[in-house]
C-alpha positions in Angstrom: 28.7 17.6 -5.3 25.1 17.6 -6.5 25.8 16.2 -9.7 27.7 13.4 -8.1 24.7 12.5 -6.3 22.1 12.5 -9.1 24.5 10.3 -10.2 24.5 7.9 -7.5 20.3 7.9 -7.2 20.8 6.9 -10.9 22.7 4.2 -10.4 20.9 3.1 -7.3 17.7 3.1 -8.6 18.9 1.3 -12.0 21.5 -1.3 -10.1 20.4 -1.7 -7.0 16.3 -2.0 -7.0 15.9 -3.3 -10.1 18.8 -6.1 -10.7 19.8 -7.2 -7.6 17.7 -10.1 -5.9 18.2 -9.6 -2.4 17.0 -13.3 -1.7 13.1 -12.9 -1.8 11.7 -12.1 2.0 13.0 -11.8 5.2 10.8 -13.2 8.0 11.4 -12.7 11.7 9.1 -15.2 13.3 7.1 -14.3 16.7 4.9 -17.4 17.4 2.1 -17.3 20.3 -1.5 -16.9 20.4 -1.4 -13.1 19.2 0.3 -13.4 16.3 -0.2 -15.4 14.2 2.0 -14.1 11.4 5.5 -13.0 10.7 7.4 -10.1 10.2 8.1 -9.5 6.6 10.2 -7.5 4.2 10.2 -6.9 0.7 13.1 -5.5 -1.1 12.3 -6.3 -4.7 8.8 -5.5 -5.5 8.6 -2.8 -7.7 6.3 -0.3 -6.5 8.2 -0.6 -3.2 11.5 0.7 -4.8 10.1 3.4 -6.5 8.2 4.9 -4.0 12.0 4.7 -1.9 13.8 6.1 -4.8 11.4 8.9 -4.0 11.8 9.6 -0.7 15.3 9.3 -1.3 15.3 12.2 -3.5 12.6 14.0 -1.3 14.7 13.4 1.7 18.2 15.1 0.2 16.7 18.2 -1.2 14.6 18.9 2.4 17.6 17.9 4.2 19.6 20.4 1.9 17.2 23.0 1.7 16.8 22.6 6.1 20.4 23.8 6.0 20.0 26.6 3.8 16.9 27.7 5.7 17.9 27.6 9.0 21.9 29.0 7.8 23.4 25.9 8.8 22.8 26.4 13.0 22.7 23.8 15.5 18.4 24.7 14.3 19.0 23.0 11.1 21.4 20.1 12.7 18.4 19.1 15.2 15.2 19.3 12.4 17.6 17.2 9.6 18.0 14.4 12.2 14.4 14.4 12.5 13.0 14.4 9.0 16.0 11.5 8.7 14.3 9.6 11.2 10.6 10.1 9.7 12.1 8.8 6.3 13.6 5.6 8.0 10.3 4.9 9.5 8.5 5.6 5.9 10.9 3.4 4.2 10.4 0.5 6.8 7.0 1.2 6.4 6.8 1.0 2.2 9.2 -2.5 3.1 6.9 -4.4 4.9 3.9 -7.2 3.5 2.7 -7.5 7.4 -0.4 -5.7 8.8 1.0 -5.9 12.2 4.3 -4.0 11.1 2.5 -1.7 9.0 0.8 -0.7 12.2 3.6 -0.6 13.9 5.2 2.4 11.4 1.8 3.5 10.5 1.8 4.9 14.9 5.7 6.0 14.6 4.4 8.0 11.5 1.8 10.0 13.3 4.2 10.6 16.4 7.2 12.2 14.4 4.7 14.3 11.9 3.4 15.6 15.4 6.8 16.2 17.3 8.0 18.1 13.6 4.7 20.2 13.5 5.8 21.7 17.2 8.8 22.5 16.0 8.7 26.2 16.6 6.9 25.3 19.9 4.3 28.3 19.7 0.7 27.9 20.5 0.2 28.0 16.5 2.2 25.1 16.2 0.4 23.6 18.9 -2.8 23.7 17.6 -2.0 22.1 14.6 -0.2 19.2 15.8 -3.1 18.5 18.2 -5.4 18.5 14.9 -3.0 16.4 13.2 -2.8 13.8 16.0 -6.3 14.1 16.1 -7.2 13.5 13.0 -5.1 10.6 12.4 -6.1 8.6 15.6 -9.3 8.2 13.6 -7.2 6.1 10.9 -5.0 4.4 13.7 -8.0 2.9 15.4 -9.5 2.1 11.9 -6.4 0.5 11.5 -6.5 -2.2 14.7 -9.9 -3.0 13.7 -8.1 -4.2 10.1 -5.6 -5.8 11.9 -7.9 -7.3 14.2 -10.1 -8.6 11.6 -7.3 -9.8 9.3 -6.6 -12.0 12.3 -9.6 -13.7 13.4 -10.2 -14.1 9.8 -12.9 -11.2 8.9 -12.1 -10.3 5.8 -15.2 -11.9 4.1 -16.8 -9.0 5.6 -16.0 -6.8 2.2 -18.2 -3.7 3.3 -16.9 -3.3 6.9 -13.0 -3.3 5.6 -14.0 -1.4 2.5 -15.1 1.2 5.3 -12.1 1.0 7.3 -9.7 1.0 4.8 -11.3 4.5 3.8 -11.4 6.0 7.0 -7.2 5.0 7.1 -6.7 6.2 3.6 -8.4 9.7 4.1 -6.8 10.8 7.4 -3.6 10.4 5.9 -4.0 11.3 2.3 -6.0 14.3 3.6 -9.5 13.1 1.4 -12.6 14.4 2.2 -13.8 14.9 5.1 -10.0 14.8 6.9 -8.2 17.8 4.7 -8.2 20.3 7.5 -5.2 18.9 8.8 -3.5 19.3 6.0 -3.8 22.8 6.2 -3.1 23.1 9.8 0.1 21.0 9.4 1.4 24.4 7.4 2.8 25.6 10.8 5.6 23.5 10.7 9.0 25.0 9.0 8.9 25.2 4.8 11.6 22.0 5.3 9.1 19.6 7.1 6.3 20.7 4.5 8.6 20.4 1.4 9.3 16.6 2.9 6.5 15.7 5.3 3.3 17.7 4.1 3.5 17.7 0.0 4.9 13.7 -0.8 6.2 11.4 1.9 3.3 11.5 4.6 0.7 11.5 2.3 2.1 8.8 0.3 1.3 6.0 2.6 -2.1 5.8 2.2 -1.7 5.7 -1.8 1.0 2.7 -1.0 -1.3 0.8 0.9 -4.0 0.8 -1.4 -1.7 0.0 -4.2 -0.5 -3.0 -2.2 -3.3 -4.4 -0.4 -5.9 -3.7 -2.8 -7.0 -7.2 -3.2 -5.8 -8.3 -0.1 -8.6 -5.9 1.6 -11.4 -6.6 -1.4 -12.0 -3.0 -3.0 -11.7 -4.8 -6.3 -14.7 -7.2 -5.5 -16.8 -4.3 -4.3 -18.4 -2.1 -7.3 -20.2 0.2 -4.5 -17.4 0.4 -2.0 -14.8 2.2 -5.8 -17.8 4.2 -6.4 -17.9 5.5 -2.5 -14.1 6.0 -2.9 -14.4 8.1 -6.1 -17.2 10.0 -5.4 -14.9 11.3 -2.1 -12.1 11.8 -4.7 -14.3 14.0 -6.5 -15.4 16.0 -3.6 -11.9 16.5 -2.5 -10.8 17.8 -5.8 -13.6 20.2 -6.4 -13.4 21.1 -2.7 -9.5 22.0 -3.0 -9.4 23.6 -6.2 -12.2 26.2 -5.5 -11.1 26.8 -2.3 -7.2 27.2 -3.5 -8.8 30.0 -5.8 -10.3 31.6 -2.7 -7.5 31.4 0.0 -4.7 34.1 0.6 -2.1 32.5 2.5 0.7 30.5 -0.1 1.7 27.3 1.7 -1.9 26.6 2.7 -2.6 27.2 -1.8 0.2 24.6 -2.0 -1.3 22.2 0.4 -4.8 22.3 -1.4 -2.5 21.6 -4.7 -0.9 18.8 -2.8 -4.6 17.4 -1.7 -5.8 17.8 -5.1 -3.2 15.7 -7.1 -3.5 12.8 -4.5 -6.7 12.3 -5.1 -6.1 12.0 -8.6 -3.9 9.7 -7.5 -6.6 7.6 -5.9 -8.9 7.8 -9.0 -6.3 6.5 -11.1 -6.2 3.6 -8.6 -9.8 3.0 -8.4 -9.5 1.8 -12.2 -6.8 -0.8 -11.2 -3.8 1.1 -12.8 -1.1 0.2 -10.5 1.9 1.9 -12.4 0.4 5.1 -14.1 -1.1 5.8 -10.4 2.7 5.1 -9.1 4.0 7.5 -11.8 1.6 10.5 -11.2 3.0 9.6 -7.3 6.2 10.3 -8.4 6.7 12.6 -10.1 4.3 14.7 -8.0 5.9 13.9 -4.9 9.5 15.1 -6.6 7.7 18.2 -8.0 6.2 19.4 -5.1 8.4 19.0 -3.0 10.9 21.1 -5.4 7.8 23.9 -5.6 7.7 24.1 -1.0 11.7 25.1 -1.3 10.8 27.9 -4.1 7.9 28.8 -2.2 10.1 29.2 1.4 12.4 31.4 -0.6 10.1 33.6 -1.9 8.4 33.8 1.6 11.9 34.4 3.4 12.7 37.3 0.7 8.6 38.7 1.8 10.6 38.7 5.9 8.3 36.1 6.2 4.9 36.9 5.0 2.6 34.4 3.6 -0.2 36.1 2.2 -1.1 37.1 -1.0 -0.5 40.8 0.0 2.9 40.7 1.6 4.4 38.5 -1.5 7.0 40.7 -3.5 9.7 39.1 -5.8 12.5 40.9 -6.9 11.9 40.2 -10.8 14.7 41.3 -12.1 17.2 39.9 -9.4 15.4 36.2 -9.7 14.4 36.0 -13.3 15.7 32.0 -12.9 13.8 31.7 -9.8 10.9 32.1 -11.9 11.4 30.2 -14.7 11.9 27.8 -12.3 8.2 28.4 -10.7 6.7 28.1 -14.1 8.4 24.9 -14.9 7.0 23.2 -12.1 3.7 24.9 -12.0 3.0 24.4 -16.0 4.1 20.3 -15.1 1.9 20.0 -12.2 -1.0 21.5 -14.2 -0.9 18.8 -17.1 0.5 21.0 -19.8 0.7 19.1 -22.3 4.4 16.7 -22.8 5.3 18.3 -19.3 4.6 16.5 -15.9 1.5 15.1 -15.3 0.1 15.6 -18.4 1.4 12.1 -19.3 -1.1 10.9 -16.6 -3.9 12.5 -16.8 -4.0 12.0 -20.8 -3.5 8.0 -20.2 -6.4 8.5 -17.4 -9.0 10.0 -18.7 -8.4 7.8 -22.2 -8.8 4.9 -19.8 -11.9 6.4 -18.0 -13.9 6.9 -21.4 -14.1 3.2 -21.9 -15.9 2.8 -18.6 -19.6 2.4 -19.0 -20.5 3.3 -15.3 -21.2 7.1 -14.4 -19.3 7.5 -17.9 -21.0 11.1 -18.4 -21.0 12.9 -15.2 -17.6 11.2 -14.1 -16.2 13.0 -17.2 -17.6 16.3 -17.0 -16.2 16.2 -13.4 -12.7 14.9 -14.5 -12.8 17.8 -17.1 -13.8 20.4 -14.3 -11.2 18.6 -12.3 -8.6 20.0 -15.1 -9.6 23.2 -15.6 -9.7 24.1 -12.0 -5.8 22.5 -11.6 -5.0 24.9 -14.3 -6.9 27.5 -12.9 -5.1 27.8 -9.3 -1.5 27.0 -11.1 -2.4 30.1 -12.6 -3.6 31.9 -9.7 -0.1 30.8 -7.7 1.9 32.0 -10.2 0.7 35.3 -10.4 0.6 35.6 -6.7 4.8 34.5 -6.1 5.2 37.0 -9.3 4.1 39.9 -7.0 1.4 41.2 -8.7 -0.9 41.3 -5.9 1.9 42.8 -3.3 1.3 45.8 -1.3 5.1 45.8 0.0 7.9 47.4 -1.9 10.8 46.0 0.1 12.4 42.6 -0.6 14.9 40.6 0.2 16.9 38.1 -2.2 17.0 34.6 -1.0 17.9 31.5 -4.2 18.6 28.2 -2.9 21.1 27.5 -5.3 20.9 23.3 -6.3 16.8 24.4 -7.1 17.7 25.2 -10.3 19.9 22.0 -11.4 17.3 19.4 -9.9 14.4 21.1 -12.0 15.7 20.8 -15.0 17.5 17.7 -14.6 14.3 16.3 -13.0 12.2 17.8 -15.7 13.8 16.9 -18.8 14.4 13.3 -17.2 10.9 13.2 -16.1 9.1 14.1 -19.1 11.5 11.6 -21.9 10.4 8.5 -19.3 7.4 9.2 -19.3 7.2 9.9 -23.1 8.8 6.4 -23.6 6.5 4.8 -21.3 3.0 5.5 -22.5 4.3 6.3 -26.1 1.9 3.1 -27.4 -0.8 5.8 -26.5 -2.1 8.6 -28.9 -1.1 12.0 -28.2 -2.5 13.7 -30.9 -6.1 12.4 -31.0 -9.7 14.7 -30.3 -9.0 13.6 -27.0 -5.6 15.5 -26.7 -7.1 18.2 -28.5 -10.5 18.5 -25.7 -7.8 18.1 -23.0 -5.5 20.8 -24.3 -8.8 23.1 -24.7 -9.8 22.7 -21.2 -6.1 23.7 -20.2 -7.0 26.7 -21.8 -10.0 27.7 -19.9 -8.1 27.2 -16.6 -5.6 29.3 -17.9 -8.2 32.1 -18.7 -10.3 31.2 -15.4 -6.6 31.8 -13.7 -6.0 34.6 -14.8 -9.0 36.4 -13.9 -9.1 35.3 -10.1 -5.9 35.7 -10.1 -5.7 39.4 -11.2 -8.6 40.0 -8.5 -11.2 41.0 -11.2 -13.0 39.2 -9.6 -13.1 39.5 -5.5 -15.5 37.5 -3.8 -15.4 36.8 -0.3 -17.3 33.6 1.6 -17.6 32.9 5.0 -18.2 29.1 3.3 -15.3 28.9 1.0 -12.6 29.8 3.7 -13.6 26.8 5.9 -13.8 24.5 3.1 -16.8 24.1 2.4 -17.7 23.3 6.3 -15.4 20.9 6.6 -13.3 23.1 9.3 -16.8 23.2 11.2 -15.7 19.7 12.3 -12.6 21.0 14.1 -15.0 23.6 15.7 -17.4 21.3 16.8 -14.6 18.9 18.2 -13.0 21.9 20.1 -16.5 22.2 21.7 -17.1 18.7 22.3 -13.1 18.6 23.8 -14.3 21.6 25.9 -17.2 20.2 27.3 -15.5 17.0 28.2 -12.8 18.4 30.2 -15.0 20.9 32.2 -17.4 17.3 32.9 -14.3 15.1 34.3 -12.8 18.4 36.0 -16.4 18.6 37.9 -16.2 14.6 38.5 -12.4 14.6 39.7 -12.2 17.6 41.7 -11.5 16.8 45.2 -14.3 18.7 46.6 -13.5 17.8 50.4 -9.9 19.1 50.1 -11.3 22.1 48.8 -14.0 22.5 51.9 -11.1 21.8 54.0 -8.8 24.3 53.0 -11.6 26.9 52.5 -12.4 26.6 56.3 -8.4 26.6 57.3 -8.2 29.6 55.7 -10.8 31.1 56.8 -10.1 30.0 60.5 -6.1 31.0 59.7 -7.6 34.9 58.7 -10.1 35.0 61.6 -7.1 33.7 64.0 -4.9 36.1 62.7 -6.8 38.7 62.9 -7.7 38.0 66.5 -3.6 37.8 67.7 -3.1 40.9 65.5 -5.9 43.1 67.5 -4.5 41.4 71.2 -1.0 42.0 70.1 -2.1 45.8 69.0 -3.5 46.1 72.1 -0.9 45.0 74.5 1.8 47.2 73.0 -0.2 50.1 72.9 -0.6 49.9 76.8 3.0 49.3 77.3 3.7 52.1 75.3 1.4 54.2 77.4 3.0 53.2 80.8 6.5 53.9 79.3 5.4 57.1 78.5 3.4 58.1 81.9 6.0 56.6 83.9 9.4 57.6 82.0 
């Protein structure tokens, strides 16, 4: 059965998106002063069928692996038609070539990444949806004011949209200063993170970069790319010495998923549309893979997360492992596996740049080592080296094995074939294949524990949690203000003085009534 659907992604995605002309556009017309567009769909641009062949294949495997978590209950029946739903509205979402739609999805997105956060419907889960929503009503009100000013004709006001369009992109790709939420969003089932949290819902904001990048002026703006790369920079040194810091494995897995996206930006800030696209893809496939081997590992641990209460039964899951290191070794750029294709073509493209050419490359290199480094560190942590438990259970979702090496082996001859014009084998290759090396040592020796540093600083990245703190305050204040403005002070008087005339009252009758039948009960007894 899962052969015969590899088999049919295959020949959708060679057949169907890429041969068939589906007649150009198809335009729904609204008229009226508001808008002054149309609704728009686009079936054969390019980008736009990849990125659905992607959440095609991200959508069966979570869907699959929802089933095999939950053991096939009414549970699993109820979250499948949910994630279903929230990669419809993706898909309508990676169609469209209208503002006004995108907004449209862009609000649906944010609703059903909330409703699937709740899921377990806890005061955990809670939390984090609220910071979710939070969070990304900061990118849907920068998005009206794009909408708004792409309709009264303000885009020759480059700065302003450069601003919004960052503000938009960061809440949902979780760039700095918005990557808390990412974290929180970890409360939801392993299901909803291997689809939602690690490649669809952070997806949206590389697409719309990718597709309105001209559209919204980045490319006429020298200051606004450097603004937007010096974040991506932040964001990856933030995540990748925090993710050799924290404990908890599906919040070491979100920092990784944080990480690569922002690589994913940077690639885009240096106008390569298709190897950005391609580090999208096959990170998004990758990762979400990695969050299904993670949720087994943490279902065999009866549900512990941190580094402590991980323990693998090695020599009952020796694939499962394998399996680990495949995907771990491809999202750390070793070389002729995963990214490394990417990164290579990247950072051969960023040395002919003559702007920041020296510190931008030390910090890309430092951005390699440290991807290495916590690859390293998450192996060694689902190996069970670091466990203080010594009972486990055996949980393998069996189709993991199939799709990574069929995904892998795919994967890696594409991408061979498509940047094979480029050198492999130059210093360059050599320098990048030496820094991999480092990470590898600098993995190993967090990862071991040799060294054990603890930071107040480091586990709320790098302050950037302080802003949740500081919001929670400012919500605090807020409601206690309105509850002092809107409480109805003179029903409160009112009813203070009823009660206290009710308790007076009553107390009055009760005495009288004590009274009176204590003298009948005297004359009852003189008398009879």
């Amino acid at each position: 059965m899962l052969l015969g659907w590899v088999v049919f992604f295959f020949f959708f995605w060679f057949f169907v998106l890429n041969n068939i002309d589906f007649g150009g556009w198809v335009k729904f017309n609204v008229g009226g002063y508001l808008v002054c567009d149309v609704f728009g769909f686009s079936y054969n641009n390019e980008y736009s069928s990849l990125v659905i062949f992607m959440l095609m294949i991200c959508t069966y495997i979570s869907v699959m692996y929802s089933f095999h978590y939950f053991s096939l209950s009414n549970v699993s029946w109820l979250l499948s038609y949910i994630m279903v739903s929230f990669s419809l509205v993706m898909i309508i979402l990676v169609m469209t070539n209208s503002f006004l739609v995108s907004l449209i999805m862009w609000e649906y997105l944010g609703l059903i990444s909330c409703i699937l956060i709740c899921f377990y419907d806890n005061s955990s889960s809670l939390r984090g949806a609220m910071v979710t929503l939070v969070s990304s009503r900061f990118g849907d009100v920068c998005f009206f004011i794009l909408v708004s000013l792409y309709y009264i004709g303000g885009c020759a006001y480059v700065s302003l949209l450069g601003l919004v369009v960052f503000v938009i992109v960061s809440t949902k790709s979780a760039l700095f200063p918005f990557i808390s939420w990412l974290l929180e969003a970890m409360r939801a089932p392993t299901p909803v993170s291997s689809l939602v949290h690690s490649s669809t819902l952070v997806a949206p904001g590389v697409w719309m970069v990718g597709s309105y990048y001209y559209l919204i002026g980045l490319g006429n703006n020298s200051y606004l790319v450097y603004f937007f790369q010096c974040c991506c920079f932040l964001t990856i040194v933030i995540t990748s010495v925090c993710s050799l810091y924290y404990s908890d494995v599906k919040q070491l897995v979100a920092l990784s998923t944080s990480n690569n996206i922002s690589w994913v930006f940077l690639i885009l800030s240096i106008g390569d549309y298709v190897l950005a696209f391609v580090q999208l893809l096959v990170h998004a496939v990758s990762k979400c893979l990695l969050f299904t081997l993670v949720g087994d590992y943490i279902s065999s641990s009866y549900g512990g997360q941190d580094k402590n209460q991980i323990n693998t039964n090695i020599y009952g899951n020796v694939f499962g492992l394998i399996y680990l290191f495949v995907l771990l070794v491809g999202l750390s750029g070793f070389p002729f596996m995963g990214l490394y294709f990417s990164k290579h073509v990247f950072l051969d493209s960023y040395t002919n740049i003559g702007f920041f050419s020296i510190l931008f490359l030390f910090l890309v290199i430092c951005g390699f080592i440290m991807s290495c480094a916590y690859s390293v560190r998450l192996f060694i942590i689902l190996f069970g080296y670091l466990s203080f438990s010594v009972y486990s259970l055996r949980v393998d979702f069996n189709m993991i094995g199939l799709v990574v090496m069929i995904s892998s082996i795919v994967g890696n001859y594409m991408c061979f074939l498509i940047y094979s014009p480029y050198s492999f084998f130059s210093f360059l290759s050599f320098f990048v294949l030496f820094s991999l090396l480092f990470g590898v040592v600098v993995g190993v020796v967090v990862g071991c524990n040799y060294i054990n540093y603890r930071s107040d600083w480091l586990g709320n990245l790098f302050g950037v949690d302080f802003l949740i703190d500081m919001y929670n305050r400012y919500v605090l204040y807020i409601w206690n203000y309105l509850f002092l403005c809107l409480f109805r002070w003179e029903i409160y008087v009112f009813e203070f003085l009823n009660d206290c005339v009710s308790f007076f009252l009553f107390s009055y009758l009760f005495k009288v009534t004590v009274l009176v039948v204590s003298v009948f009960f005297s004359l009852f007894i003189l008398f009879f």
